[in-house]
C-alpha positions in Angstrom: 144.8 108.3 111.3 143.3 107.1 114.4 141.0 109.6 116.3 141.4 109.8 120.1 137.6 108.9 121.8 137.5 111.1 125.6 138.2 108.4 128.0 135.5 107.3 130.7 136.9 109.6 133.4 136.3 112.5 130.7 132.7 111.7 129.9 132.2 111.6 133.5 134.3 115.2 133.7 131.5 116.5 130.6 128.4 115.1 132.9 129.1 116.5 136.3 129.7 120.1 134.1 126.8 119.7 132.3 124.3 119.7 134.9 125.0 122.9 137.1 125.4 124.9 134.3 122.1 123.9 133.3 120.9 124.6 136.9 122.8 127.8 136.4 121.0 129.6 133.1 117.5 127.8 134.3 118.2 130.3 137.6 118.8 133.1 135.7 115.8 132.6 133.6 113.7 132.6 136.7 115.1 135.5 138.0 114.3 137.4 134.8 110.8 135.9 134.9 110.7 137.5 138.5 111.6 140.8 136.9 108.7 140.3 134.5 106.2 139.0 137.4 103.6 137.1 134.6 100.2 137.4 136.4 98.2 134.4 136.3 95.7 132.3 138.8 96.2 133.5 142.5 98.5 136.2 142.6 95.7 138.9 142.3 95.0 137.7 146.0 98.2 137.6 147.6 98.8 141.2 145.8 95.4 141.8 147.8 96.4 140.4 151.1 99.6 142.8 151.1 97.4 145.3 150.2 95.1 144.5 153.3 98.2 144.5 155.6 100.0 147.6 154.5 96.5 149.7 155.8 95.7 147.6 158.9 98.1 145.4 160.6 96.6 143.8 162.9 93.3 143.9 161.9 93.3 143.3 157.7 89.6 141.9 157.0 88.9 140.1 154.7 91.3 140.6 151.3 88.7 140.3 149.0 85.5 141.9 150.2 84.5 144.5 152.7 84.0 142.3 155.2 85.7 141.8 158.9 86.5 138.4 158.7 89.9 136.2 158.9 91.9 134.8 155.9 94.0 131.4 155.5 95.9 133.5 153.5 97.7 136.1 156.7 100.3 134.0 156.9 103.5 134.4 159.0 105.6 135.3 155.6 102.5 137.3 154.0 102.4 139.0 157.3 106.6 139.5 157.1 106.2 140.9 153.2 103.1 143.6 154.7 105.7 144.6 157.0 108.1 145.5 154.4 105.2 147.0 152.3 104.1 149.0 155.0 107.7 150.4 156.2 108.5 151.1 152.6 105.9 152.0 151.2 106.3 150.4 147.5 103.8 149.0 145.0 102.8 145.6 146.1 104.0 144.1 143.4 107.5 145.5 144.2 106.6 143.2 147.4 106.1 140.6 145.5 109.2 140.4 143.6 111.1 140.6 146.7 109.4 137.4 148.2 109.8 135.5 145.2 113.3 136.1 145.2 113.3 134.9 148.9 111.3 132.0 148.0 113.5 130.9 144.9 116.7 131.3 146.8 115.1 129.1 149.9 113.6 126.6 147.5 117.6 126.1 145.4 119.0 126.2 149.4 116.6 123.7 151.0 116.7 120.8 147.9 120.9 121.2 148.0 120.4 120.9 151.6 118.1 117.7 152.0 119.8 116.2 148.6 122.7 116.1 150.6 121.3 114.3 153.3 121.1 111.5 150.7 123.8 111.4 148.9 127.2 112.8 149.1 127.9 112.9 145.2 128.6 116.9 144.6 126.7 117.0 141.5 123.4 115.2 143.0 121.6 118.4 143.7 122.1 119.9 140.2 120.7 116.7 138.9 117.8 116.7 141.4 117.1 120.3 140.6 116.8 119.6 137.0 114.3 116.3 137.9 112.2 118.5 140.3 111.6 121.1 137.5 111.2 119.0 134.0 110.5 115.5 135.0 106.7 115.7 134.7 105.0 114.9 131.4 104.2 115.8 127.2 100.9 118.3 128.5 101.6 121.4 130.3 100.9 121.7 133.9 100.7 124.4 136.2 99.7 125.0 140.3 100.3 126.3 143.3 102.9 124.1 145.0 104.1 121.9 142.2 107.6 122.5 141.2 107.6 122.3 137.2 109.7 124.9 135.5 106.3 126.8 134.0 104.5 126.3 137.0 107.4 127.9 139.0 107.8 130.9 136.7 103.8 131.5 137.1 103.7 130.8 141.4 107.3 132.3 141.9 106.1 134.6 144.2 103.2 132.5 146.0 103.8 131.7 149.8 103.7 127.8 148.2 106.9 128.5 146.6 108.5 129.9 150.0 106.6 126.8 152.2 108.3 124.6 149.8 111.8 125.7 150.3 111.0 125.5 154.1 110.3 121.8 153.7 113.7 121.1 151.9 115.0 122.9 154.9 113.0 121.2 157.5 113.4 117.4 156.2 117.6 118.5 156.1 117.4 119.4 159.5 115.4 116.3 160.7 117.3 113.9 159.2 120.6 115.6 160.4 118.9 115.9 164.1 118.1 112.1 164.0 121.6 111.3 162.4 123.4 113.6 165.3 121.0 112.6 168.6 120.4 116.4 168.7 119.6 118.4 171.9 116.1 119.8 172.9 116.6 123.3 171.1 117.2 121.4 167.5 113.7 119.5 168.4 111.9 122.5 169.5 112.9 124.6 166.8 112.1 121.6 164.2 108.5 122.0 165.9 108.0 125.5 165.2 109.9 125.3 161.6 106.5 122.4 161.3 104.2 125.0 161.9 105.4 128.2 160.2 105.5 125.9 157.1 101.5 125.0 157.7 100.4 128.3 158.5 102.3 129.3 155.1 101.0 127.5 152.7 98.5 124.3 154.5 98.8 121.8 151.4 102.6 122.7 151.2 102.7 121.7 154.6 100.7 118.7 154.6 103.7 117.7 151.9 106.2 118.6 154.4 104.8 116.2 157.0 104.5 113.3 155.1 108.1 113.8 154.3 109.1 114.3 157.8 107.5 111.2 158.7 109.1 109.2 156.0 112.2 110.0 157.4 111.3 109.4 161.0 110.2 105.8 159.4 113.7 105.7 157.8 115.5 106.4 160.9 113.9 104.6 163.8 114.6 106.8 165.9 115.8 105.7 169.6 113.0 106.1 172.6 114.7 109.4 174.3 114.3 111.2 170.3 110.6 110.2 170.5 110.1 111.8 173.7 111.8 114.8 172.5 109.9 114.6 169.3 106.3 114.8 170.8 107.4 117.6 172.6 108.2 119.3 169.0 104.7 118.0 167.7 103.2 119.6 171.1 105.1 122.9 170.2 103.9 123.2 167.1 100.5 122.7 167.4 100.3 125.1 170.2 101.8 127.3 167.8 99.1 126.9 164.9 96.6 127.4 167.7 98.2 130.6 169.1 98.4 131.5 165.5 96.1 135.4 165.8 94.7 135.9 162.2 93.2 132.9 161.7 91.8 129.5 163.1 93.8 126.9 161.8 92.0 123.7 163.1 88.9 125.6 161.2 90.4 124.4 158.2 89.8 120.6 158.6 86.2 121.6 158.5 86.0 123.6 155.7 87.4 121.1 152.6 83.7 120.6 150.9 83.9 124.2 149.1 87.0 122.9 147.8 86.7 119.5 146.3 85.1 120.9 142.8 88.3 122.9 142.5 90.7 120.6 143.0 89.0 117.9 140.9 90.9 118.8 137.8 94.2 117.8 139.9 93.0 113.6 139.0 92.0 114.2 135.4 95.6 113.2 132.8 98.0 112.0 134.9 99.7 110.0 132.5 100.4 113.2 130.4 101.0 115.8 133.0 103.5 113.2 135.3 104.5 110.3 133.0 108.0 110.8 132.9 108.2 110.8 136.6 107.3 107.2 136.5 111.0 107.5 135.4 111.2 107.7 138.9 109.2 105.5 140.4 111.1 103.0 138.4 114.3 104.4 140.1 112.1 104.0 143.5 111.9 100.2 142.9 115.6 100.1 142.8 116.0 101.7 145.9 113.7 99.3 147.8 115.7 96.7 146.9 118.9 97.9 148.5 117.0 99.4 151.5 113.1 98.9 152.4 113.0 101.3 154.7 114.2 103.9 152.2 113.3 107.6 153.0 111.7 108.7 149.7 110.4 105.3 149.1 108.2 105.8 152.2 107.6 109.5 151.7 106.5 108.2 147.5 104.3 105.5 149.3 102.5 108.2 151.8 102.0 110.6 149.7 100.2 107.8 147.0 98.0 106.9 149.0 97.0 109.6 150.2 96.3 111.1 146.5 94.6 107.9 145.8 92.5 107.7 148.6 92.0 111.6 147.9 90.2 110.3 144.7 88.4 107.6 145.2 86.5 109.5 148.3 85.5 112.0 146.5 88.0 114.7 148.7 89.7 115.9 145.5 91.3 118.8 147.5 93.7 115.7 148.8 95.1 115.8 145.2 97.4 119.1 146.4 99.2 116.0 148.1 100.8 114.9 145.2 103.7 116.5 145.0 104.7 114.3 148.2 104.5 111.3 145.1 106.4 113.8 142.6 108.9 114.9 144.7 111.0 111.1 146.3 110.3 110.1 142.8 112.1 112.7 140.8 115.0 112.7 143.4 115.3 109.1 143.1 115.4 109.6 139.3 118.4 111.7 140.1 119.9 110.3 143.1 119.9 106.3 140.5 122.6 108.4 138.3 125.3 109.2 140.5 124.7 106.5 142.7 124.2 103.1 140.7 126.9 100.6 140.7 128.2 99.9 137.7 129.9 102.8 135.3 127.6 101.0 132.5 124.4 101.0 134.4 124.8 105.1 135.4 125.5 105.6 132.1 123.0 103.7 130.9 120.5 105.7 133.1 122.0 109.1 132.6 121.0 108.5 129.1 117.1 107.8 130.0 117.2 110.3 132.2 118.5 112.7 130.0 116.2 112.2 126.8 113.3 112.6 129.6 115.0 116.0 130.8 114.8 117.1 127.4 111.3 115.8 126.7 110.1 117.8 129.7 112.3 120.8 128.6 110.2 120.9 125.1 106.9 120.7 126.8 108.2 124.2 128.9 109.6 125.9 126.6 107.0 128.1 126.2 108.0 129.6 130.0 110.9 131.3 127.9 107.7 133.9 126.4 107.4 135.0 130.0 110.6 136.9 129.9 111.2 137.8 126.2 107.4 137.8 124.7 105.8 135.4 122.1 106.7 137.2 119.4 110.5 136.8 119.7 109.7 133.1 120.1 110.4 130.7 117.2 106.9 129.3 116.2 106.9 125.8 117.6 107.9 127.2 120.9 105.5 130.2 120.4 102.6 127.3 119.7 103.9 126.4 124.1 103.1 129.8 125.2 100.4 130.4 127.3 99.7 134.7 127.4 99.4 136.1 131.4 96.7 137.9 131.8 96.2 141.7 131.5 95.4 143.0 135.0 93.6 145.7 136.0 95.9 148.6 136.4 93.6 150.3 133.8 91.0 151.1 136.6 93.2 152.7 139.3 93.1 156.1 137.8 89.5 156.6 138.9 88.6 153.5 141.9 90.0 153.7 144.5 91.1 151.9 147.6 88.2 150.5 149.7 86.2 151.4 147.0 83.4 148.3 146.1 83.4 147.1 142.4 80.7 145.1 140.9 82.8 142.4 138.6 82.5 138.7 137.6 84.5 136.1 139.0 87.4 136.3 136.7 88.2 140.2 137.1 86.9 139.8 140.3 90.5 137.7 140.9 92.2 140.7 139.7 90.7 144.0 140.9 91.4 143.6 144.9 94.8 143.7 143.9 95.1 147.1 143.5 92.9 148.4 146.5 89.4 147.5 146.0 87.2 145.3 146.9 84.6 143.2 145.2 81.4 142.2 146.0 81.9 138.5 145.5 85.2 137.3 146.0 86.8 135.5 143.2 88.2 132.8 144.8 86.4 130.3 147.4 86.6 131.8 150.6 85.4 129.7 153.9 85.5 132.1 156.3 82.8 134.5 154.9 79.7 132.9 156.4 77.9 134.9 153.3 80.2 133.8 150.4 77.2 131.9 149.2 74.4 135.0 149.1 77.1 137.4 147.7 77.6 135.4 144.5 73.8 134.5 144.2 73.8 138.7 144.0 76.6 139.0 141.5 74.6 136.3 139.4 71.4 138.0 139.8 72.7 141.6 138.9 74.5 140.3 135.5 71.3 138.0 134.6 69.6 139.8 131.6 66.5 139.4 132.8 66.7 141.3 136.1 64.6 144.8 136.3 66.6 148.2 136.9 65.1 148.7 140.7 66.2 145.6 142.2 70.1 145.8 140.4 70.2 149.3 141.9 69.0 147.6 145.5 72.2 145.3 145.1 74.5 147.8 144.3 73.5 150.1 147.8 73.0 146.7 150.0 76.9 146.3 149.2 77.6 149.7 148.4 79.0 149.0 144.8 80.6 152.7 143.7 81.8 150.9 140.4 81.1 148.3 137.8 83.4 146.6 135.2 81.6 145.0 132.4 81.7 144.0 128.9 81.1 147.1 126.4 77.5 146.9 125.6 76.7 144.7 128.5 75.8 147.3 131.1 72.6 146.0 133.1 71.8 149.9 133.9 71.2 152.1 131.8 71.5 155.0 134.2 75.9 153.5 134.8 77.8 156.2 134.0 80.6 155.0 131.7 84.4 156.0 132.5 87.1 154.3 130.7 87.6 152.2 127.7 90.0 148.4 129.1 91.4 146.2 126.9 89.4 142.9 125.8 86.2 145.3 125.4 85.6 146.0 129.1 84.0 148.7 130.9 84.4 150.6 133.4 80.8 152.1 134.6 80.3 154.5 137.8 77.4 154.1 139.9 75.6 157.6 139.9 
């Protein structure tokens, strides 16, 4: 009996269904991990910044210490969000969940958007969706303003996540304005779309640029779009300088208390982004058929930028990577629904696939995030990586405005729910005394420190509270309150 094989237009059928319901239960898994909110890395200050808002407006301080300085981080949508926070009055967190839904729904809107600027197959921004979030390598990677699936769950509700989806946006429009010869509005509000998307998030929208520029490169444009274009570049920098809580152009000044961070971005490339060389692959392809291709310029920037980032030392440049990641994975998807012949997309879709799935395996572990390791089979379990506790366990006695004595790592934590700290946890450039403040935190934890001058640090910054490990209380005349989990402490200052 001879079986009937689907025919190639069935196959085909199967492929274009697979990917959007992929797309589909990978949403729904974010939107549960939203429901969950996992804390890890900065979300204790952006929790913090809302926090700063809600009380003050239009004068917020500093969100990690008691000090009357301006932040990076009082953004146009952090200062939207402390609005809402303030008219409504919920936890932050609430807040929180409410931007990252905004952010996931601009980020899915903005790569449909500029995917179909590229291509007008209908299932080429299911399959770029599914490139941006697994294409990326056998370790685990996660940070602020890159798009893997486990890196998204963690940053969902970081202003990165909502500048990114304001770049998919912005490169859509541009290359639709250049396509179209659009008016003077379009330009003008491409100009101030630049600059909401750098004061958001500043590497997110050094990203954006180089992608806008690629596809000004791509298009050569016609004289009369280039006047109308400096007037949008003119626009927007007025814009970042009119900006109130913060001095942009500061910024370029202030990368040297950065660079140690950001270090870690140049170290394993091979296993945290090999299987986007998948795409670089696909790039090569491209340049033959085009060599003025848009995301083979916006790869090429963004390269050598990264690359230039490491070799001179300025490892903060490494948060430019994503502008490398981001043509390449698309291309990845864009060579499948666009290559010639039948057998070469299948070919591809194949390759593709197996390296979809590869990156799949190494994420797995973001599935813990919504239903907990334990209900995890063991070899996805091993993938898991615990959130961390917070600090809710404090708030029954400190309150807000109160100054707590901390480490750097709660010290990430605490401002989140009111107080402050006396060092901030994360590298600040606008406190002038960043420096002396942690020199203090040091020299109160150091053993060898006497009683009379830890007491003199705690009234020079007016500590009311310290949180310590159980046993590890420099004064013996702290006042011990409550019992947190991982054997902290938390101490009153009599």
């Amino acid at each position: 009996m001879r079986v009937a094989r689907p025919s190639g237009g069935a196959a085909a059928a199967v492929g274009r269904a697979v990917a959007p319901a992929a797309v589909a239960l990978v949403l729904v898994l974010l939107l549960l991990v939203i429901v969950r909110l996992p804390w890890a890395g900065d979300l204790g200050m952006h929790a913090a910044t809302l926090q700063r808002l809600r009380h003050s407006l239009p004068h917020p301080g500093s969100p990690l210490v008691d000090a009357d300085t301006p932040s990076p981080y009082y953004s146009p949508w952090m200062l939207v969000l402390g609005i809402v926070a303030k008219a409504t009055g919920p936890s932050v967190f609430v807040v929180l969940r409410v931007g990252a839904l905004a952010g996931l729904t601009l980020l899915v809107t903005g790569v449909w958007r500029y995917v179909r600027t590229l291509s007008d197959r209908p299932v080429a921004p299911a399959v770029a969706l599914l490139c941006l979030l697994f294409l990326w390598g056998p370790l685990l990677f996660e940070w602020s303003g890159f798009l893997g699936l486990n890196s998204l769950a963690l940053t969902v509700s970081y202003p990165s996540v909502f500048a990114l989806g304001l770049a998919f946006h912005f490169w859509a429009w541009l290359a639709r304005a250049l396509r179209r010869d659009a008016g003077w509005g379009t330009w003008l509000g491409l100009g101030a779309l630049w600059a909401v998307i750098l004061l958001v998030h500043q590497f997110s929208g050094v990203v954006a640029s180089l992608g806008a520029l690629a596809t000004l490169v791509a298009a050569r444009p016609a004289r009369e779009v280039l006047l109308r274009l400096g007037a949008a570049v003119l626009l927007g920098l007025a814009a970042l300088w009119a900006w109130p809580y913060y001095d942009f152009y500061a910024l370029f000044s202030a990368g040297a208390g950065l660079e140690a961070v950001h270090r870690p971005l140049y170290r394993d490339l091979l296993g945290r982004f090999g299987l986007a060389l998948l795409g670089v692959v696909a790039l090569g392809l491209r340049l033959r058929r085009d060599g003025r291709d848009p995301l083979v310029v916006f790869f090429v920037l963004g390269a050598v930028v990264f690359a230039a980032g490491g070799v001179s030392g300025h490892y903060s440049w490494g948060r430019v990577l994503p502008a490398a990641l981001i043509p390449a994975q698309l291309a990845a998807a864009l060579e499948v629904v666009s290559a010639g012949r039948r057998s070469v997309r299948t070919a591809w879709a194949c390759v593709l696939g197996a390296a979809l799935l590869a990156g799949a395996w190494t994420q797995a572990g973001t599935l813990g995030y919504v239903v907990g390791r334990a209900a995890l089979p063991g070899a996805v379990a091993a993938k898991y990586r615990a959130p961390w506790t917070g600090y809710r366990w404090i708030t029954p006695w400190v309150k807000y405005g109160d100054v707590v004595m901390a480490r750097t790592f709660p010290a990430r934590q605490i401002p989140a729910y009111g107080p402050y700290t006396v060092a901030p946890g994360y590298p600040d450039v606008f406190l002038p005394d960043a420096g002396r403040r942690d020199a203090a935190v040091r020299r109160y934890f150091a053993a060898g420190t006497p009683v009379g001058e830890r007491r003199g640090i705690a009234r020079e910054y007016g500590v009311r509270w310290v949180v310590d490990r159980a046993g590890g209380a420099p004064d013996p005349g702290l006042r011990k309150v409550a019992d947190g989990p991982g054997g902290q402490v938390l101490y009153a200052v009599r």
